[in-house]
MDTraj code that builds the backbone (N, CA, C; nanometers):
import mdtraj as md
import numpy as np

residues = "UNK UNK UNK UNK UNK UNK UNK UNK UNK UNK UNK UNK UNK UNK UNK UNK UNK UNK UNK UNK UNK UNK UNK UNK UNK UNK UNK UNK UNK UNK UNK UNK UNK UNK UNK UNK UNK UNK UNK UNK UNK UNK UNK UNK UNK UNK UNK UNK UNK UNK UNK UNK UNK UNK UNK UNK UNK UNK UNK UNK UNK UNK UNK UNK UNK UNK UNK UNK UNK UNK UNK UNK UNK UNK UNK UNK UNK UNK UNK UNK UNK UNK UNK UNK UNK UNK UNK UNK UNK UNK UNK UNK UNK UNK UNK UNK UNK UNK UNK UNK UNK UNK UNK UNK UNK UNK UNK UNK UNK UNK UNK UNK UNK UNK UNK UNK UNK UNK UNK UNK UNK UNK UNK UNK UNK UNK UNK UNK UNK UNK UNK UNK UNK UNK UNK UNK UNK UNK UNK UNK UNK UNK UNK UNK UNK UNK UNK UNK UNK UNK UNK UNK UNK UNK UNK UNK UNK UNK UNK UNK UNK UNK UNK".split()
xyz = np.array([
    [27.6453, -3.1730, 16.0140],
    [27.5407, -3.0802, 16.0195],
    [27.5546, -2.9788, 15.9090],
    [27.6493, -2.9223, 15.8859],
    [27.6895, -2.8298, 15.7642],
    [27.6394, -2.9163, 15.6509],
    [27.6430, -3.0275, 15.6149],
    [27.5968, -3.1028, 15.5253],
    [27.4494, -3.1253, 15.5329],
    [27.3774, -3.1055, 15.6048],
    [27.2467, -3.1175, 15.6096],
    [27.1613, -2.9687, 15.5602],
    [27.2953, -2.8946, 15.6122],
    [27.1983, -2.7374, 15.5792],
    [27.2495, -2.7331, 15.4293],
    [27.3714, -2.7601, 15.3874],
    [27.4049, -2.7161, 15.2450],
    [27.2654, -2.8406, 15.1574],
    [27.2681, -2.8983, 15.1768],
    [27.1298, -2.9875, 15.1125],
    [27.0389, -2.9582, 15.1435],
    [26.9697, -2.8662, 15.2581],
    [26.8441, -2.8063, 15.2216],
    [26.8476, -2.6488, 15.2093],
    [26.9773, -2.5914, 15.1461],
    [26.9631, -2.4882, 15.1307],
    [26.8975, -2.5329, 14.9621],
    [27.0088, -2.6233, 14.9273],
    [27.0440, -2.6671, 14.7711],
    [26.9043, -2.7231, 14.7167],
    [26.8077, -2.8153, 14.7997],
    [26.6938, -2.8476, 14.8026],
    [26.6192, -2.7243, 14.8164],
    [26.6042, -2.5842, 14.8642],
    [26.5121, -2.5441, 14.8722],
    [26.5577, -2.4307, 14.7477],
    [26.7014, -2.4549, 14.7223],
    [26.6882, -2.3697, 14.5694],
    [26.6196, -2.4289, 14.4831],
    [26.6969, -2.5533, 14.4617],
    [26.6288, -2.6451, 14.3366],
    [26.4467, -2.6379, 14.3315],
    [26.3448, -2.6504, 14.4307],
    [26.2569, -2.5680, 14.4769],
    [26.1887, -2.4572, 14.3755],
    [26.3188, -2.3665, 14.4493],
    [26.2599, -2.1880, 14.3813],
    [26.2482, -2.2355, 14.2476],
    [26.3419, -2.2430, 14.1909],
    [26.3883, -2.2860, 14.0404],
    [26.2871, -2.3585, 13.9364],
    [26.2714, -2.4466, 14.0008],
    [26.1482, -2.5157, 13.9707],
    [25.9864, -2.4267, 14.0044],
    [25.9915, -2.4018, 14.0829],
    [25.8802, -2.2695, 14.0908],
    [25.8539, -2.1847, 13.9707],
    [26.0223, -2.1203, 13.9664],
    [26.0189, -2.0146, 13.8727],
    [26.0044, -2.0587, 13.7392],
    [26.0048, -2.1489, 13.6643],
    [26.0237, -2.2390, 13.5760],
    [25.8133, -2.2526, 13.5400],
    [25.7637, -2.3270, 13.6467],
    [25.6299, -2.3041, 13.6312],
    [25.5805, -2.1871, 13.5893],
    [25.6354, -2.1084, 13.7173],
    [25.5590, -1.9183, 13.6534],
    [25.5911, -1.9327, 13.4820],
    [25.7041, -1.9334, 13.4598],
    [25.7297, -1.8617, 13.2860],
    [25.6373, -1.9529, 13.2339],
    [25.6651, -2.1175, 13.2450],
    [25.5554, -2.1674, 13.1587],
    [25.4029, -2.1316, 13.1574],
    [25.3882, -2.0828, 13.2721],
    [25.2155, -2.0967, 13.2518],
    [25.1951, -1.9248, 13.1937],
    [25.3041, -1.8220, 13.2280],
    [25.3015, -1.6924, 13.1457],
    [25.3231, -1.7384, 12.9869],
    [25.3563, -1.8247, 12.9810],
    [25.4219, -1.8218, 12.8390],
    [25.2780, -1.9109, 12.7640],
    [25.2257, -1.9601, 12.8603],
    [25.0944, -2.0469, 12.7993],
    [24.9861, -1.9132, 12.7960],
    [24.9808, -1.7993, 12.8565],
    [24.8529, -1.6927, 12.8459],
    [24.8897, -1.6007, 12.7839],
    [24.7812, -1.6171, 12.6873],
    [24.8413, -1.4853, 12.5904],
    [24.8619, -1.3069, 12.6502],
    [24.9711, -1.2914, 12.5589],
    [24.9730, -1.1318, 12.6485],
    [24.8701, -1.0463, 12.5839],
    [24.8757, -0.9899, 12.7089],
    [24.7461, -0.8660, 12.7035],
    [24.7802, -0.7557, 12.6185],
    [24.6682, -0.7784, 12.4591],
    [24.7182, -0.6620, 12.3837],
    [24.6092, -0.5276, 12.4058],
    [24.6351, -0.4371, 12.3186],
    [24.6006, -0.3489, 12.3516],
    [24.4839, -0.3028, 12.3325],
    [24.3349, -0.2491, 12.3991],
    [24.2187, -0.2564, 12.3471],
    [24.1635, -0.2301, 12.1942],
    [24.2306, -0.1294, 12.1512],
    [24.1836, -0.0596, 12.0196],
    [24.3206, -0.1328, 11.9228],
    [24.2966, -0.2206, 11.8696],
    [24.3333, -0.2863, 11.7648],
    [24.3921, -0.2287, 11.6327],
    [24.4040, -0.2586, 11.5574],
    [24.4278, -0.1849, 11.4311],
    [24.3084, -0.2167, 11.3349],
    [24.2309, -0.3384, 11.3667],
    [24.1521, -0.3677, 11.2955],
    [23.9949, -0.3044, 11.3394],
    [23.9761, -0.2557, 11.5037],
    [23.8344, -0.1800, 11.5790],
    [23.9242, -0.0366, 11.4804],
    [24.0306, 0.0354, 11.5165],
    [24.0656, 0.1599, 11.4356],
    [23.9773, 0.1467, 11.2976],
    [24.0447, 0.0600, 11.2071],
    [23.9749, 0.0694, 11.1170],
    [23.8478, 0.0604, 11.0494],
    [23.7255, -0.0324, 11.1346],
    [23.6314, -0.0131, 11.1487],
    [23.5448, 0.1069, 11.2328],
    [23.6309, 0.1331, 11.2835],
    [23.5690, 0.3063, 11.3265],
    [23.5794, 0.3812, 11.2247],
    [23.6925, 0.3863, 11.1847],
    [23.7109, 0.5066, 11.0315],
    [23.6225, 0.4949, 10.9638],
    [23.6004, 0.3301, 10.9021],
    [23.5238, 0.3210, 10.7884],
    [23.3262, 0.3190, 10.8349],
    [23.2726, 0.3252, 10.9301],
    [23.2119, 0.3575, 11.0569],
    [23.1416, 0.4968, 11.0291],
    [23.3025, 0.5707, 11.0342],
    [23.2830, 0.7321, 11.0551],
    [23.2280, 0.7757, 10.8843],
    [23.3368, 0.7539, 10.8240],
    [23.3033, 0.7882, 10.6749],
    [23.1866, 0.7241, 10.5819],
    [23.1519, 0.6329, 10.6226],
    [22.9793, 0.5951, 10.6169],
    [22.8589, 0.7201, 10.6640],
    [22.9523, 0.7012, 10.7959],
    [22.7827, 0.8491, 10.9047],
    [22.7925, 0.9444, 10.7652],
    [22.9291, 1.0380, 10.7570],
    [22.9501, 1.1651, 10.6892],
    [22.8884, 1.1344, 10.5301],
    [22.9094, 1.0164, 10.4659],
    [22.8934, 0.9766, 10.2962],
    [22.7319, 0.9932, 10.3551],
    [22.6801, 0.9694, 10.4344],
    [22.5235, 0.9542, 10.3943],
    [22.4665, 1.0165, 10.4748],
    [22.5230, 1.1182, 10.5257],
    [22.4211, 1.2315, 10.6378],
    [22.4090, 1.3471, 10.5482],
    [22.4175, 1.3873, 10.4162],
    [22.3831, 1.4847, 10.3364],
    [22.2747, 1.4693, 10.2503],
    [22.2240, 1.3108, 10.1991],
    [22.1155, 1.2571, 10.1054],
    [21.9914, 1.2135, 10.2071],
    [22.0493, 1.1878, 10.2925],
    [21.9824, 1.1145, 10.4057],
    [21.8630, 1.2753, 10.4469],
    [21.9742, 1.3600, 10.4362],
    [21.8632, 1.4740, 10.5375],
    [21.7917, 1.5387, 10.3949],
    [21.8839, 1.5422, 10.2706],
    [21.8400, 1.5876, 10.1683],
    [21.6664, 1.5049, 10.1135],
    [21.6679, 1.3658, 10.1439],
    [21.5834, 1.2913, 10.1141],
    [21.4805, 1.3280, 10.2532],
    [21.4972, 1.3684, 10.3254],
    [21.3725, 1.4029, 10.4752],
    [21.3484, 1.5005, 10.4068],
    [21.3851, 1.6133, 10.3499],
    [21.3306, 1.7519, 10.3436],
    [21.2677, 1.7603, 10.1593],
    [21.3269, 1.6167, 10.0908],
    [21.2268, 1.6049, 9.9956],
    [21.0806, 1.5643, 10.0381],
    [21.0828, 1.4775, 10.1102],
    [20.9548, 1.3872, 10.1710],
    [20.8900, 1.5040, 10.2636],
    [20.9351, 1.6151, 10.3034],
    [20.8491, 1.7208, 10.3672],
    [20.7810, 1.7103, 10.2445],
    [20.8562, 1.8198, 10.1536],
    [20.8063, 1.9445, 10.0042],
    [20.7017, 1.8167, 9.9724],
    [20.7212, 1.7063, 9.9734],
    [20.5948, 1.6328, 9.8764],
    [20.5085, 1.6611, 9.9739],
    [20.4924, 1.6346, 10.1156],
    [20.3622, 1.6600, 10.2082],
    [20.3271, 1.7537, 10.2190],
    [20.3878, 1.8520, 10.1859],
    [20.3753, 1.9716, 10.1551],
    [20.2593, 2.0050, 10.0376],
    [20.3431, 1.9633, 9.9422],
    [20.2830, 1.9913, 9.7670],
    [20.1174, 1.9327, 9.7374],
    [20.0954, 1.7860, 9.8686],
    [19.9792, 1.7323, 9.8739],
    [19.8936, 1.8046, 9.9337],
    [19.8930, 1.8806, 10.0201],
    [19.8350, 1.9166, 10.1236],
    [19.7847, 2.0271, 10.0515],
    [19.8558, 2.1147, 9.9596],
    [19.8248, 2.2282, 9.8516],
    [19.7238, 2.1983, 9.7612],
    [19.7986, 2.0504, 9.7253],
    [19.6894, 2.0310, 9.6006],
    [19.5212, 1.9908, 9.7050],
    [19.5055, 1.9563, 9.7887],
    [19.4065, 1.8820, 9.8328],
    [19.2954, 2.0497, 9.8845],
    [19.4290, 2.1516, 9.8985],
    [19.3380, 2.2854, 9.9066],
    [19.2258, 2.3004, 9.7681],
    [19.3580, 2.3300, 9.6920],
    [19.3510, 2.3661, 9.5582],
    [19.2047, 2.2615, 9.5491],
    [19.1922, 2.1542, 9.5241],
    [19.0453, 2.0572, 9.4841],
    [18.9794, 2.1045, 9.5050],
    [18.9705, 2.1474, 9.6701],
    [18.8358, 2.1834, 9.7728],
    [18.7969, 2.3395, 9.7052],
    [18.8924, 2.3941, 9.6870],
    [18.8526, 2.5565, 9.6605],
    [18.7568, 2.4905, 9.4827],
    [18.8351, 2.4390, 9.4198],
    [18.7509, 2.4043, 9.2892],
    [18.6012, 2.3267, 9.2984],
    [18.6165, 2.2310, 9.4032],
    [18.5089, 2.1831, 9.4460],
    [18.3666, 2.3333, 9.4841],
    [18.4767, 2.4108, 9.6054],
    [18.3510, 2.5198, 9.6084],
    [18.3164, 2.6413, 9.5207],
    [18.4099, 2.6485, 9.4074],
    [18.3700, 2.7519, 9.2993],
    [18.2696, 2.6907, 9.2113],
    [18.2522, 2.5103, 9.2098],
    [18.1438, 2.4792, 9.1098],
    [18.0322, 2.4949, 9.1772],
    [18.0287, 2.4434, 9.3310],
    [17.8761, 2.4543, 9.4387],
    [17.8773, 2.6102, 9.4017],
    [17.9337, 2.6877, 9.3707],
    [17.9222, 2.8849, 9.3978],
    [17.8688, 2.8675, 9.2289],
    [17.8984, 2.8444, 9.1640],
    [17.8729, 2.8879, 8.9935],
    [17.7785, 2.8338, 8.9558],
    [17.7447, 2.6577, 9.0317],
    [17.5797, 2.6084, 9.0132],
    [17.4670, 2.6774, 9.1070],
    [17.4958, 2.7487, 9.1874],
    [17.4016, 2.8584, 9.2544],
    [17.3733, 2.9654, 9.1670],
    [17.4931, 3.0722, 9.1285],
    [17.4695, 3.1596, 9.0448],
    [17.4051, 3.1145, 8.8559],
    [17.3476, 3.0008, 8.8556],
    [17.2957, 2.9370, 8.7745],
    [17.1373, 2.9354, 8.7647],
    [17.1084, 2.9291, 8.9358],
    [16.9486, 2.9369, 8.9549],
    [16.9283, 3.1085, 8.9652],
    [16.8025, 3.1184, 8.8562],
    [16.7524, 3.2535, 8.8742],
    [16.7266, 3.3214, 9.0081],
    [16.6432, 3.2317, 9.0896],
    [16.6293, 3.2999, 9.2227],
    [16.7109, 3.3156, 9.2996],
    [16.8101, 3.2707, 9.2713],
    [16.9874, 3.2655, 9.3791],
    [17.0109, 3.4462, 9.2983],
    [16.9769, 3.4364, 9.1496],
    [17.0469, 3.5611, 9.1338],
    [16.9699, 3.6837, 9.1557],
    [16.8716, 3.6770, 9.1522],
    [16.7260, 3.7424, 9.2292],
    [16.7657, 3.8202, 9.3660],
    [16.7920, 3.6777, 9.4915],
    [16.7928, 3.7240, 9.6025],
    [16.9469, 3.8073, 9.6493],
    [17.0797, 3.7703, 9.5323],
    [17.1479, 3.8370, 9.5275],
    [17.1184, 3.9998, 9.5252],
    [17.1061, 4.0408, 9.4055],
    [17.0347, 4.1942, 9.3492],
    [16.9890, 4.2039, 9.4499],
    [16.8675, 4.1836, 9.5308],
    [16.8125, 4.2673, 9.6388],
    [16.9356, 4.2941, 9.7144],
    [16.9832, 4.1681, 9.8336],
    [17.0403, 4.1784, 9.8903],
    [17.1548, 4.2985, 9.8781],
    [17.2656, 4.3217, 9.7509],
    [17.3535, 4.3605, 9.7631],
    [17.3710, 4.4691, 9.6702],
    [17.2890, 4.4697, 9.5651],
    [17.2279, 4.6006, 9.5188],
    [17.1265, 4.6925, 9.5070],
    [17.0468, 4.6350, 9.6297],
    [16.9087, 4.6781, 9.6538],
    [16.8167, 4.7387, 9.5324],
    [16.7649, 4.5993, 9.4580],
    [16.6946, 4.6766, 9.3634],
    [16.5912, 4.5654, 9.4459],
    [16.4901, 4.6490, 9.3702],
    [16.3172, 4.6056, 9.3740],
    [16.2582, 4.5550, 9.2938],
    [16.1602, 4.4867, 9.3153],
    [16.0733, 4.4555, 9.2011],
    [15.9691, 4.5254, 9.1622],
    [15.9455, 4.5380, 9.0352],
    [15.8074, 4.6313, 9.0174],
    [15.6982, 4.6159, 9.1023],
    [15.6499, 4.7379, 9.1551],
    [15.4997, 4.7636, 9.2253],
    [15.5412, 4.7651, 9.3878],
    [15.7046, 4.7147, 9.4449],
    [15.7602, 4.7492, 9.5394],
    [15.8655, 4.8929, 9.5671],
    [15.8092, 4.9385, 9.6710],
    [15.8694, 4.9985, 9.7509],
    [15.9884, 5.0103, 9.8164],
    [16.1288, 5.0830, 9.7639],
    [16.2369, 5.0941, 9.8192],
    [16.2828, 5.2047, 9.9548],
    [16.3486, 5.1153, 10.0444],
    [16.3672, 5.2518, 10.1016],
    [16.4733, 5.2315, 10.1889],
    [16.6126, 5.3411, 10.2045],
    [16.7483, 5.3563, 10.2183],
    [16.6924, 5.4193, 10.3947],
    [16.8374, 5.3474, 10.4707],
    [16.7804, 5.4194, 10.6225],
    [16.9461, 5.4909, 10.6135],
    [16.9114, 5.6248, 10.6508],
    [17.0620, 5.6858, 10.6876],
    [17.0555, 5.6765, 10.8248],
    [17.1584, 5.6873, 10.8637],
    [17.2135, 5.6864, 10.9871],
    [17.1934, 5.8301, 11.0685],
    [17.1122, 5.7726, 11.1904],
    [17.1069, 5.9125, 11.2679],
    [17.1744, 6.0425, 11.2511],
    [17.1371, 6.1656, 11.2839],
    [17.2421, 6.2632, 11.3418],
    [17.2776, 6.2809, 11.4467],
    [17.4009, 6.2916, 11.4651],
    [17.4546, 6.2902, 11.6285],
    [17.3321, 6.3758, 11.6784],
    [17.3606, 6.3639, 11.8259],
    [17.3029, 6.4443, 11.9080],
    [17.3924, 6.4294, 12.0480],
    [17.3707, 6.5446, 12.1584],
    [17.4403, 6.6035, 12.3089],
    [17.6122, 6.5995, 12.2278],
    [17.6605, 6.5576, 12.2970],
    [17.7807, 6.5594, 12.2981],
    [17.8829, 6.4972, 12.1722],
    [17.8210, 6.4519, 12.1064],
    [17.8408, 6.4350, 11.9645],
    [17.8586, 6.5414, 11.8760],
    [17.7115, 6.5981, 11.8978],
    [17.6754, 6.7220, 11.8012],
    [17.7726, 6.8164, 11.8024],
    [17.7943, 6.8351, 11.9310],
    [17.8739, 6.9309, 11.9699],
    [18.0308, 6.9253, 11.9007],
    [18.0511, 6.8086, 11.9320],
    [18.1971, 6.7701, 11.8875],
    [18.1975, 6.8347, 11.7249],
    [18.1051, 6.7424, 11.7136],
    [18.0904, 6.7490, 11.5291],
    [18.0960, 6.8713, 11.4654],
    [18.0239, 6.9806, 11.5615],
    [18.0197, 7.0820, 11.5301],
    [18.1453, 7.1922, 11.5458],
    [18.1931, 7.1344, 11.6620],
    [18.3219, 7.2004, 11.6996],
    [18.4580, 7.1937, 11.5613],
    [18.4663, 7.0717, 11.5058],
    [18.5634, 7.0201, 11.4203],
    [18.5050, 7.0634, 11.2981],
    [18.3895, 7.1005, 11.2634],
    [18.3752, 7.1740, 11.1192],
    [18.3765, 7.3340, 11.1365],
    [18.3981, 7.3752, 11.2489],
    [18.4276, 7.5058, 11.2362],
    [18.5547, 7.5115, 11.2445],
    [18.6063, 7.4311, 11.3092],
    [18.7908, 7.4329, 11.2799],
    [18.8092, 7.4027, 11.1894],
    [18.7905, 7.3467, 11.0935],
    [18.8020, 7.2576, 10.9376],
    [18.7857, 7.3784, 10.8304],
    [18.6717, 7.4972, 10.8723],
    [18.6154, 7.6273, 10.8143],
    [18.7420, 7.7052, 10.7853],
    [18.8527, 7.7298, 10.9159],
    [18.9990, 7.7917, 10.9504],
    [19.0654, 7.7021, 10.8911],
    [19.0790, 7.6380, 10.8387],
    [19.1980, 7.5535, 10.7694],
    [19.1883, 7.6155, 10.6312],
    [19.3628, 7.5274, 10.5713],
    [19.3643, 7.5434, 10.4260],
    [19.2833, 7.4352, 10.3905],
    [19.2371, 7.4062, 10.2559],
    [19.1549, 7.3057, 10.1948],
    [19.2353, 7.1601, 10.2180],
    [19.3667, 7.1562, 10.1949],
    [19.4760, 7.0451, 10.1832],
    [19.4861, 7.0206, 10.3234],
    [19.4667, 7.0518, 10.4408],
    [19.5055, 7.0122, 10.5451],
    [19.3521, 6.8949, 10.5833],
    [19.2243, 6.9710, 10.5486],
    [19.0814, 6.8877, 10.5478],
    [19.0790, 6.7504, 10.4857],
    [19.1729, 6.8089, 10.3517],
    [19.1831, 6.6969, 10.3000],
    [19.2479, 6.5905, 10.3573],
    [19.3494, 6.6276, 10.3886],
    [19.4120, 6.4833, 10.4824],
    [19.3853, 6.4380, 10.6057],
    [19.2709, 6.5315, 10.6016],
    [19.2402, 6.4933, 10.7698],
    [19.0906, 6.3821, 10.7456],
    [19.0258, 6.3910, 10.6600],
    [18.9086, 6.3279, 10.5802],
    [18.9908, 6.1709, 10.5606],
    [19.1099, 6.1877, 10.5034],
    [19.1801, 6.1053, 10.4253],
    [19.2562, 5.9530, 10.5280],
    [19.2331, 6.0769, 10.6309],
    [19.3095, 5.9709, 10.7754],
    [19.1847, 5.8789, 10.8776],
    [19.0757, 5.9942, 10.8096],
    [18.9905, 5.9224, 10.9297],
    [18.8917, 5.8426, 10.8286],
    [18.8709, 5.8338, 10.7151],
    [18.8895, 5.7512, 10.6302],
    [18.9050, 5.6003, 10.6155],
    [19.0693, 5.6322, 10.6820],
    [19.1350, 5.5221, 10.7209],
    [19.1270, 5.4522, 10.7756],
    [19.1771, 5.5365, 10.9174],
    [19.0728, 5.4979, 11.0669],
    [18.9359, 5.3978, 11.0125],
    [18.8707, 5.4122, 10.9964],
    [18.7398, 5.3833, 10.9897],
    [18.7261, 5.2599, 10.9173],
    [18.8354, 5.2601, 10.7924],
    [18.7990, 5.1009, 10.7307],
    [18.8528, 4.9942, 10.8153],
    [18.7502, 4.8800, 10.7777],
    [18.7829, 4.7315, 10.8775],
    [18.9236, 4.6755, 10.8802],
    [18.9674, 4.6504, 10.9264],
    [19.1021, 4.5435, 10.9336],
    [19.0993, 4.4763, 10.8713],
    [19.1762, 4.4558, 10.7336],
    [19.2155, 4.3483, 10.6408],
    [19.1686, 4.4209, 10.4857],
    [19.1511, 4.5103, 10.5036],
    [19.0899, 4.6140, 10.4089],
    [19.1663, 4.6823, 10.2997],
])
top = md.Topology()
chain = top.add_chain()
for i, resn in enumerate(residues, 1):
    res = top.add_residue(resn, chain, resSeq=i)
    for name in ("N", "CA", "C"):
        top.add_atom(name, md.element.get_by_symbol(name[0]), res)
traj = md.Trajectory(xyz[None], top)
């Protein structure tokens, strides 16, 4: 009986052995697991990176040329139109009656055997008058230089916006 167990102890080494023998071969048949980032992905990242940086300065330099030209078009296409409407403006001021209805209009002249006539503007009245009247008797008590700048402000006051 001792002889039966020493032969299947010896059998169930020979067994392991043979087991273990498979494992290494079939480890030794799969390649080992290297490491994700390579030396060769490294170096295509670098050269990757220094590409982005070599051409992100011409790259944006060349966008902000291609503005200035849409830019420079858009000027010139003013520029035409304004030339376009100074010749329609200079072939008007060409016809006599264009320059005719000018003169009336904006220098009010007349034509012989007509009648001119200028409309002034009301005089205040109620509470106007009063005002009006109030501020030129204070204006009476002043020095001359203080009227003056007070003429000078409301003046001001008074012209349009963009003036």
């Amino acid at each position: 009986m001792g002889a039966d167990r020493f032969s299947t102890s010896a059998r169930l080494k020979a067994i392991g052995q043979e087991a273990q023998a498979r494992v290494y071969r079939a480890a030794a048949r799969r390649p080992a697991r290297r490491n994700k980032l390579t030396g060769r992905a490294a170096l295509l990242a670098l050269v990757l990176c220094a590409l982005v940086v070599a051409l992100a300065y011409p790259t944006r330099q060349y966008i902000a040329q291609r503005s200035d030209i849409a830019d420079q078009r858009r000027e010139a296409q003013k520029a035409r139109q304004k030339v376009e409407q100074l010749r329609e403006e200079k072939a008007r001021w060409q016809d006599p009656q264009y320059v005719k209805t000018q003169a009336r209009e904006h220098l009010h002249f007349v034509m012989p055997g007509e009648t001119g006539y200028n409309v002034a503007a009301p005089a205040p009245t109620g509470d106007a008058a009063a005002e009006h009247r109030a501020t030129s008797e204070a204006a009476a008590h002043r020095p001359w230089y203080d009227n003056l700048w007070d003429n000078v402000d409301h003046a001001d006051a008074a012209a349009p916006p963009g003036h």
